[in-house]
Backbone as numpy.savetxt, mean C-alpha at the origin, in Angstrom:
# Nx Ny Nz CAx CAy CAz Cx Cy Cz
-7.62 20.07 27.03 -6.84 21.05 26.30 -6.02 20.34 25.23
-6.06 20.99 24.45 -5.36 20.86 22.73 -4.07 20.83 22.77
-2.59 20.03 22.49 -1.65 20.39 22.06 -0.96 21.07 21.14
-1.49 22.88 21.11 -1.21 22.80 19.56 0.22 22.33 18.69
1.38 22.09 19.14 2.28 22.12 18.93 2.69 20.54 19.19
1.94 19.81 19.39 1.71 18.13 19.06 1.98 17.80 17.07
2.85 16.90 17.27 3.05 16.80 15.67 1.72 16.04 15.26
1.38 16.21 13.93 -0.05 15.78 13.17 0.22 13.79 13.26
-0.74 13.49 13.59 -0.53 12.02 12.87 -0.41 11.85 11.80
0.57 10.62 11.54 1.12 9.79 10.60 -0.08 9.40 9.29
0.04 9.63 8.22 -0.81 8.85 7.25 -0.79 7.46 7.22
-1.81 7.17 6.57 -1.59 5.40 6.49 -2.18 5.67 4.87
-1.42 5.25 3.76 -1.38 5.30 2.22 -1.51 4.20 2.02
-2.55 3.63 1.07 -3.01 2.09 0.29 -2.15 2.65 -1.12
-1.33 1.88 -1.65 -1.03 1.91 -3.08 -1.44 0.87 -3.60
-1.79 1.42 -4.88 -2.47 -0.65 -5.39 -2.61 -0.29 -6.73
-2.08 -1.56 -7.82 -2.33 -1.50 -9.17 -3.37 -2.20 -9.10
-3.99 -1.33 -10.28 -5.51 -2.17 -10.56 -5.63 -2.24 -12.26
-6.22 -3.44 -12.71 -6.86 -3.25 -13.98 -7.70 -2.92 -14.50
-8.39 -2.28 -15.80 -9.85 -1.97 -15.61 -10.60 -3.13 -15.41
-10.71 -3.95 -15.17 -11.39 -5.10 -15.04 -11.49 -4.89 -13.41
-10.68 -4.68 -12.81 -10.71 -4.70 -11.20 -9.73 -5.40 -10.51
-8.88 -6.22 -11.50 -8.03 -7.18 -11.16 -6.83 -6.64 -10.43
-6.62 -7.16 -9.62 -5.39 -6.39 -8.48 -4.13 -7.64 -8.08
-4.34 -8.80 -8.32 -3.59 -10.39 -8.78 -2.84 -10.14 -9.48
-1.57 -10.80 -9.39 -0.26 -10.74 -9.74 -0.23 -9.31 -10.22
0.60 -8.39 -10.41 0.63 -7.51 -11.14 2.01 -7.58 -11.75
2.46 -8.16 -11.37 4.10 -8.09 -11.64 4.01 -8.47 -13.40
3.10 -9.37 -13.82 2.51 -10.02 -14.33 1.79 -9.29 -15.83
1.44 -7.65 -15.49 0.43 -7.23 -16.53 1.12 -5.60 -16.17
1.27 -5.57 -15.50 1.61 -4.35 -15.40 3.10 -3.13 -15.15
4.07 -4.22 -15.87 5.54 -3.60 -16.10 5.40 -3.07 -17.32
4.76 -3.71 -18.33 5.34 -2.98 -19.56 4.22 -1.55 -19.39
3.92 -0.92 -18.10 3.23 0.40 -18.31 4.02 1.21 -17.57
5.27 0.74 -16.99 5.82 1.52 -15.94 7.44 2.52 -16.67
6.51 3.41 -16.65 7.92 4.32 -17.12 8.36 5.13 -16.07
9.14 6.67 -16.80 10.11 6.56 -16.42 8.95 8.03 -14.91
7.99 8.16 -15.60 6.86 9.14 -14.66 6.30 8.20 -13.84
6.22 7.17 -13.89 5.52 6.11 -13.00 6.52 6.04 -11.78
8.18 5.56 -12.38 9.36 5.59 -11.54 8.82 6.10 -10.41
9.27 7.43 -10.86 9.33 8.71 -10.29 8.51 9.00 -8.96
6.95 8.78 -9.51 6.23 8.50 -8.52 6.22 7.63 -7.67
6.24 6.50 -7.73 6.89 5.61 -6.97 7.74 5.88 -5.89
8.89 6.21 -6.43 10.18 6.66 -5.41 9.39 7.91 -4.70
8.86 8.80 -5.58 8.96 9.65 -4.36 7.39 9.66 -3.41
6.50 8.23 -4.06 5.90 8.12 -2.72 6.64 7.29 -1.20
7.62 6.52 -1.89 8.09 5.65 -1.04 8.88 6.40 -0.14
9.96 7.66 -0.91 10.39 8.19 0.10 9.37 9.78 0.88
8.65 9.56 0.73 7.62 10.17 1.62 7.05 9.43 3.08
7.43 8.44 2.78 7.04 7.04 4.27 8.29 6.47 4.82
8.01 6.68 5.98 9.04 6.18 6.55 8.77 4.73 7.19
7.75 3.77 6.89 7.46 2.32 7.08 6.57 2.11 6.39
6.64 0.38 6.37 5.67 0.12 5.18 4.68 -1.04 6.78
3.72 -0.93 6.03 2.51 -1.87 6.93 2.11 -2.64 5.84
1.85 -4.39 5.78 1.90 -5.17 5.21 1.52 -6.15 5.39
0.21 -6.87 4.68 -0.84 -7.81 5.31 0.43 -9.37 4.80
0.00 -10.57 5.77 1.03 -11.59 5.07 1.29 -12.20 4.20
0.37 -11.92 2.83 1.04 -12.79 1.48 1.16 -11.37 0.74
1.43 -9.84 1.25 2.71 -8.90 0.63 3.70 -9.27 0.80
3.68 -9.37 2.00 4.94 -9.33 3.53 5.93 -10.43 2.55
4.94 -11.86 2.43 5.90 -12.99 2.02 6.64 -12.50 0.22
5.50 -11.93 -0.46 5.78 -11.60 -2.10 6.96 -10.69 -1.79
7.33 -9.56 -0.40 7.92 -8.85 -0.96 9.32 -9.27 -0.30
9.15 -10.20 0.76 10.63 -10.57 1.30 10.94 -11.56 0.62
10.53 -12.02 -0.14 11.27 -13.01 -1.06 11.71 -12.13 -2.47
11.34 -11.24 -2.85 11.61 -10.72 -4.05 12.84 -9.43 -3.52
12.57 -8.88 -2.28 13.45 -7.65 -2.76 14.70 -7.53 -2.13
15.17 -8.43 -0.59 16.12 -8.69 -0.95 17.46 -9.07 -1.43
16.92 -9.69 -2.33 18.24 -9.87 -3.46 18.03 -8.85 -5.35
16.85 -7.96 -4.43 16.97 -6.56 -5.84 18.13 -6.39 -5.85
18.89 -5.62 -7.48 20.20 -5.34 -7.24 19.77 -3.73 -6.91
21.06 -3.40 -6.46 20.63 -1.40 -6.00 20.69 -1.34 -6.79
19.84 0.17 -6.69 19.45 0.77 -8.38 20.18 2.13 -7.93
20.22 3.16 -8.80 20.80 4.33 -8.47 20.13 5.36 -7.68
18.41 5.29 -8.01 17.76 6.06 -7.11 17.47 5.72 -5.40
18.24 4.41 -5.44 17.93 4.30 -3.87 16.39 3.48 -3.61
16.11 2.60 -4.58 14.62 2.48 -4.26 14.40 1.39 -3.54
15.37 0.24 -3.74 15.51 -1.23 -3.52 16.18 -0.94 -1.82
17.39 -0.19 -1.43 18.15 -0.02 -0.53 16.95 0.76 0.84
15.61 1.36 0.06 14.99 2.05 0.64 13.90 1.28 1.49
13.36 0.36 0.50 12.59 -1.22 0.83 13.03 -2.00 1.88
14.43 -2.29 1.64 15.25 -3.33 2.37 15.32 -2.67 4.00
15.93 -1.27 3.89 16.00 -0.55 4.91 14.83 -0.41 5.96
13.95 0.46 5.67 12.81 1.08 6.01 11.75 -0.14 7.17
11.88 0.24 8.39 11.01 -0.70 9.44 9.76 -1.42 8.25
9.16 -2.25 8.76 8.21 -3.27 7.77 7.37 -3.51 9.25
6.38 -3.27 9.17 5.22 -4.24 9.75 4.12 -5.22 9.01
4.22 -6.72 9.92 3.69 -7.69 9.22 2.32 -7.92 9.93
1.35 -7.81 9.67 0.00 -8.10 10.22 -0.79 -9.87 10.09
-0.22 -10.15 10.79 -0.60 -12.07 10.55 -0.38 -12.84 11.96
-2.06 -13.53 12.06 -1.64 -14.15 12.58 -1.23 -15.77 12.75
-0.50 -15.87 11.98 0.13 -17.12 11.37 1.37 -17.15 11.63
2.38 -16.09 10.94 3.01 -16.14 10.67 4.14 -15.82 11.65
5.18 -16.69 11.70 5.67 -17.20 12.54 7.05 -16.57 13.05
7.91 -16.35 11.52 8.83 -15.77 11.75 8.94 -14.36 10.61
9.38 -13.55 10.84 9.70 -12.38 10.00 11.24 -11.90 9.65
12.29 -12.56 8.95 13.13 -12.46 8.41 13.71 -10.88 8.06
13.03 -10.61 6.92 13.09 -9.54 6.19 13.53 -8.33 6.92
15.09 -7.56 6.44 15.00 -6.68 7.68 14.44 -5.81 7.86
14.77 -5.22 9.27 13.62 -4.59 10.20 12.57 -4.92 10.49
11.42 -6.19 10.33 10.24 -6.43 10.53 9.84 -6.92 11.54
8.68 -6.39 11.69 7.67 -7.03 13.04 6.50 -7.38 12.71
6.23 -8.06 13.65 5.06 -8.84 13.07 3.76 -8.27 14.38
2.65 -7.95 13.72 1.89 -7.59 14.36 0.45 -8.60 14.54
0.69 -9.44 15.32 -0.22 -10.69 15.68 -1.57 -10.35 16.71
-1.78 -9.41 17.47 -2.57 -8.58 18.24 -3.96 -7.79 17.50
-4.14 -6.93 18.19 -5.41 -6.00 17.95 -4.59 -4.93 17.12
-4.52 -5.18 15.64 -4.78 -4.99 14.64 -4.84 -2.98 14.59
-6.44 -2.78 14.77 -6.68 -1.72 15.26 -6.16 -0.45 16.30
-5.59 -1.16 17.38 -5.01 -0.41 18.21 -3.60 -0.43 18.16
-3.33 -1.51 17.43 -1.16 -1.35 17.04 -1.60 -0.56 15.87
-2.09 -0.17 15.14 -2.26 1.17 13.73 -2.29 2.25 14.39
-3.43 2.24 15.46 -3.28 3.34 15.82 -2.35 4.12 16.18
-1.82 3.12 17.14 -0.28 3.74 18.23 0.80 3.76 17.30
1.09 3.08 15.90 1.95 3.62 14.83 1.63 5.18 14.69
0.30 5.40 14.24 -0.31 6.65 13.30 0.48 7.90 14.19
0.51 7.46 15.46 0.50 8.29 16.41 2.03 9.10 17.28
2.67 7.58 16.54 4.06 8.01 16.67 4.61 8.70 15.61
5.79 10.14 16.05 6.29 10.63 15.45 6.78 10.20 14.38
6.90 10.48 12.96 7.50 10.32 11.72 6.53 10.38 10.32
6.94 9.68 9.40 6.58 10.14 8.08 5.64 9.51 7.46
4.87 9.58 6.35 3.73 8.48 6.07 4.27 7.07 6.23
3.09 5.94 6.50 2.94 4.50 6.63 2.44 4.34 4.85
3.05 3.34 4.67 2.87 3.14 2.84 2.03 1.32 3.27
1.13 1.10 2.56 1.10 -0.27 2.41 0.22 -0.69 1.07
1.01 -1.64 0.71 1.15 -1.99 -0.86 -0.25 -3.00 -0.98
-1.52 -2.62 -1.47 -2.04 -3.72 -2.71 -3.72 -3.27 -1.74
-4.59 -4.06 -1.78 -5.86 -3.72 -1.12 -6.47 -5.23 -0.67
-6.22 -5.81 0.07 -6.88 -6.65 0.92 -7.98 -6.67 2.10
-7.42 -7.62 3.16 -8.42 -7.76 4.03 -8.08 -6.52 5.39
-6.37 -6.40 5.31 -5.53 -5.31 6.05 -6.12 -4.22 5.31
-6.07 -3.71 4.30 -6.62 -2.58 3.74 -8.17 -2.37 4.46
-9.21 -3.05 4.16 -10.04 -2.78 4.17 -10.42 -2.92 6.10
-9.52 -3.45 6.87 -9.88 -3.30 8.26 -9.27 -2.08 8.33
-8.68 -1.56 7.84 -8.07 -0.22 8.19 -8.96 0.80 7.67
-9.61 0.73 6.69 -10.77 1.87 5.72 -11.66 1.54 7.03
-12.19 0.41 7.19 -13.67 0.15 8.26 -13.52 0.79 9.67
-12.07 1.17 9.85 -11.77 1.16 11.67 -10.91 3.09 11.42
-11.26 3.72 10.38 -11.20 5.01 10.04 -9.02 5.36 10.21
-8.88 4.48 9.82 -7.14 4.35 10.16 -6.78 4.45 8.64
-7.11 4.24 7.67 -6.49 4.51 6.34 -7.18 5.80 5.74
-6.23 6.85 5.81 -6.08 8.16 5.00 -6.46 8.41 3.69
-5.57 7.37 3.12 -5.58 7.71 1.40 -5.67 6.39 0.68
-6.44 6.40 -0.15 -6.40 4.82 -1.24 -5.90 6.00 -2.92
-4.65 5.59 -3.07 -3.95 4.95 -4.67 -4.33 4.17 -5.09
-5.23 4.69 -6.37 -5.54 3.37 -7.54 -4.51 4.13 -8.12
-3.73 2.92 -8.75 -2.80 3.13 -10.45 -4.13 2.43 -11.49
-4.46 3.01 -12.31 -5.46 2.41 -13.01 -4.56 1.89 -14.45
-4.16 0.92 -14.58 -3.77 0.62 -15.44 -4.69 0.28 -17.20
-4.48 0.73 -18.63 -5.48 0.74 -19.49 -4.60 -1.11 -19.65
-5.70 -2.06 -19.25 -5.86 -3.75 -19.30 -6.46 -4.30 -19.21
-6.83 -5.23 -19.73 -8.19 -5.69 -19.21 -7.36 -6.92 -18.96
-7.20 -7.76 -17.60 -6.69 -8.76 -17.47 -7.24 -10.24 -18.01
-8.80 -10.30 -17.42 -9.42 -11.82 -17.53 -9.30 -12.49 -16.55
-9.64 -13.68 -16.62 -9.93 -14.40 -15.08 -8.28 -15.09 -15.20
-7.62 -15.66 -16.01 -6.43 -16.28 -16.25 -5.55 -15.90 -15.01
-5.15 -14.62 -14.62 -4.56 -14.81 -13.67 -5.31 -14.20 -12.05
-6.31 -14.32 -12.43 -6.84 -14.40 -10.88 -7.17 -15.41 -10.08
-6.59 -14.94 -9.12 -6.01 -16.52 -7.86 -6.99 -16.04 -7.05
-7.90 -16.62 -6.19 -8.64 -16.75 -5.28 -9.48 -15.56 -5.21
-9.90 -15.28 -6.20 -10.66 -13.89 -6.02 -10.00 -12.43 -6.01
-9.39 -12.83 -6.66 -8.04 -11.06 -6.40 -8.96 -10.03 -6.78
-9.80 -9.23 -6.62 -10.48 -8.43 -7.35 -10.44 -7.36 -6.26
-10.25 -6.03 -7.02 -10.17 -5.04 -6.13 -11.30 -4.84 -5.10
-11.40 -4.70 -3.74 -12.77 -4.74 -3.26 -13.70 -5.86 -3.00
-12.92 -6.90 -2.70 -13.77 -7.96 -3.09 -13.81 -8.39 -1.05
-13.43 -7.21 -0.21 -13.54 -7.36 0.84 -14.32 -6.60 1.52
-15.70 -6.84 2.62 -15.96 -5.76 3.21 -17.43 -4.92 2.36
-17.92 -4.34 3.11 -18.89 -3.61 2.79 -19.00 -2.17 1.99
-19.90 -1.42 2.52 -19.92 0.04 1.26 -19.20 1.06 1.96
-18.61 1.82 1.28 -17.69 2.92 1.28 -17.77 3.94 0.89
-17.77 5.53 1.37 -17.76 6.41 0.71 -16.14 6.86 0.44
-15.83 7.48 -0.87 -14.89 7.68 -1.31 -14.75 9.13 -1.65
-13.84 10.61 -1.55 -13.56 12.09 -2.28 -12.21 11.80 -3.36
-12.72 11.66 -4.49 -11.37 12.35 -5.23 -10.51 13.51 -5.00
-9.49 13.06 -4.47 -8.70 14.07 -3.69 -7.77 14.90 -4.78
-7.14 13.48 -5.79 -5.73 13.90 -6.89 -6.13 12.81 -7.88
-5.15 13.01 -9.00 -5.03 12.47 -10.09 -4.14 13.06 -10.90
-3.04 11.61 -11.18 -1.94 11.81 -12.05 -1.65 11.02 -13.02
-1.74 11.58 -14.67 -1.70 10.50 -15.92 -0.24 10.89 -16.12
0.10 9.39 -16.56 1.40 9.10 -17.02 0.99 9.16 -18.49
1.92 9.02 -19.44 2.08 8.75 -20.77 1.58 7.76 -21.13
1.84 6.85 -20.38 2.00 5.21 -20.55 0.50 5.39 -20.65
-0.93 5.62 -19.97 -2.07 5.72 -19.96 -2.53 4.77 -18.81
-1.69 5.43 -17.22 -1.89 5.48 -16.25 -2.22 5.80 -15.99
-3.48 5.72 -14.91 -3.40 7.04 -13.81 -3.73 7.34 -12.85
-3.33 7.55 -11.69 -3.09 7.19 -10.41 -4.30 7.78 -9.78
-4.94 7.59 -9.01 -6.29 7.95 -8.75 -6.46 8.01 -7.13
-6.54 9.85 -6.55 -6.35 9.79 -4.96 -7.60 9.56 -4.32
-8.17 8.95 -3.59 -9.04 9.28 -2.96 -8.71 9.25 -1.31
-9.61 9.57 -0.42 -9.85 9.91 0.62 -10.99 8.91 1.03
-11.44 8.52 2.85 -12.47 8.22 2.84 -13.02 9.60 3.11
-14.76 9.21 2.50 -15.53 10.73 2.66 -15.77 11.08 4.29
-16.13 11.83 4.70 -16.76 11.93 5.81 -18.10 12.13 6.16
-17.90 11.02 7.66 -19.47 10.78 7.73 -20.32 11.60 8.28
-21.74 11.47 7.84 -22.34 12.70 7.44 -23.29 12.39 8.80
């Protein structure tokens, strides 16, 4: 028997800048001078749509070293980062600083799950790796965000293969949404498809 009155599971959201080239490496790098004030916007209000972020370990490290000592901003975005539980997926990594974080060194698969499953708000996790793509393969990631940025990067700043997808096998994908910024963004929803 069915719970109907069981709350829905938790999303698990991939956000990720990409170039047209495919390049997904540094972005900090190529892709500020496209971020206005509609990009913001989106941003914040995907972030405050999640109530944790899930985070493979060279985010985890890019983002606890960068954010913080962000200064607050007025919308709450930096205070929201800092705040907000963090899960770290590594098994390396030793200690997890950054507050609120845990580090998820185990079966991968079945700690997502038992997140998805606990009460609260979407799971956000930033960029598309090897965590991304065990999560697309093991039917645990909901939604993939491309920001498609108009760039063509080049190999110059790609470090070890940064290329979107450059993990993992074939995929079916539904265009779910799509949102152009000014800037000549545009954020691109998909879904995995379902199997047939």
């Amino acid at each position: 028997m069915t719970d109907t009155n069981a709350a829905p599971a938790r999303k698990v959201i991939a956000s990720t800048y990409v170039s047209l080239d495919g390049v997904i490496a540094n972005p900090h790098l190529w892709m500020m001078s496209y971020m206005n004030e509609e990009g913001q916007r989106y941003a914040l209000e995907q972030l405050f749509a999640s109530d944790a972020l899930l985070l493979g370990r060279t985010t985890y490290e890019g983002f606890a070293q960068a954010w913080p000592s962000m200064p607050r901003d007025e919308a709450g975005f930096a205070d929201r980062m800092n705040s907000m539980p963090k899960y770290v997926v590594s098994t390396t990594l030793q200690d997890a600083d950054w507050s609120n974080s845990t580090i998820i060194s185990g079966d991968v698969v079945k700690e997502v799950g038992e997140l998805k499953r606990q009460p609260g708000k979407d799971i956000l996790t930033y960029g598309f790796g090897r965590l991304a793509r065990t999560l697309l393969d093991h039917d645990l990631l909901d939604e993939l965000r491309f920001w498609l940025h108009p760039v063509l990067v080049g190999d110059g700043l790609v470090e070890n293969g940064d290329l979107l997808f450059r993990h993992g096998g074939a995929a079916s994908l539904e265009l779910v949404g799509q949102t152009a910024f000014s800037s000549g963004v545009v954020v691109l929803r998909y879904r995995p498809a379902k199997k047939r």
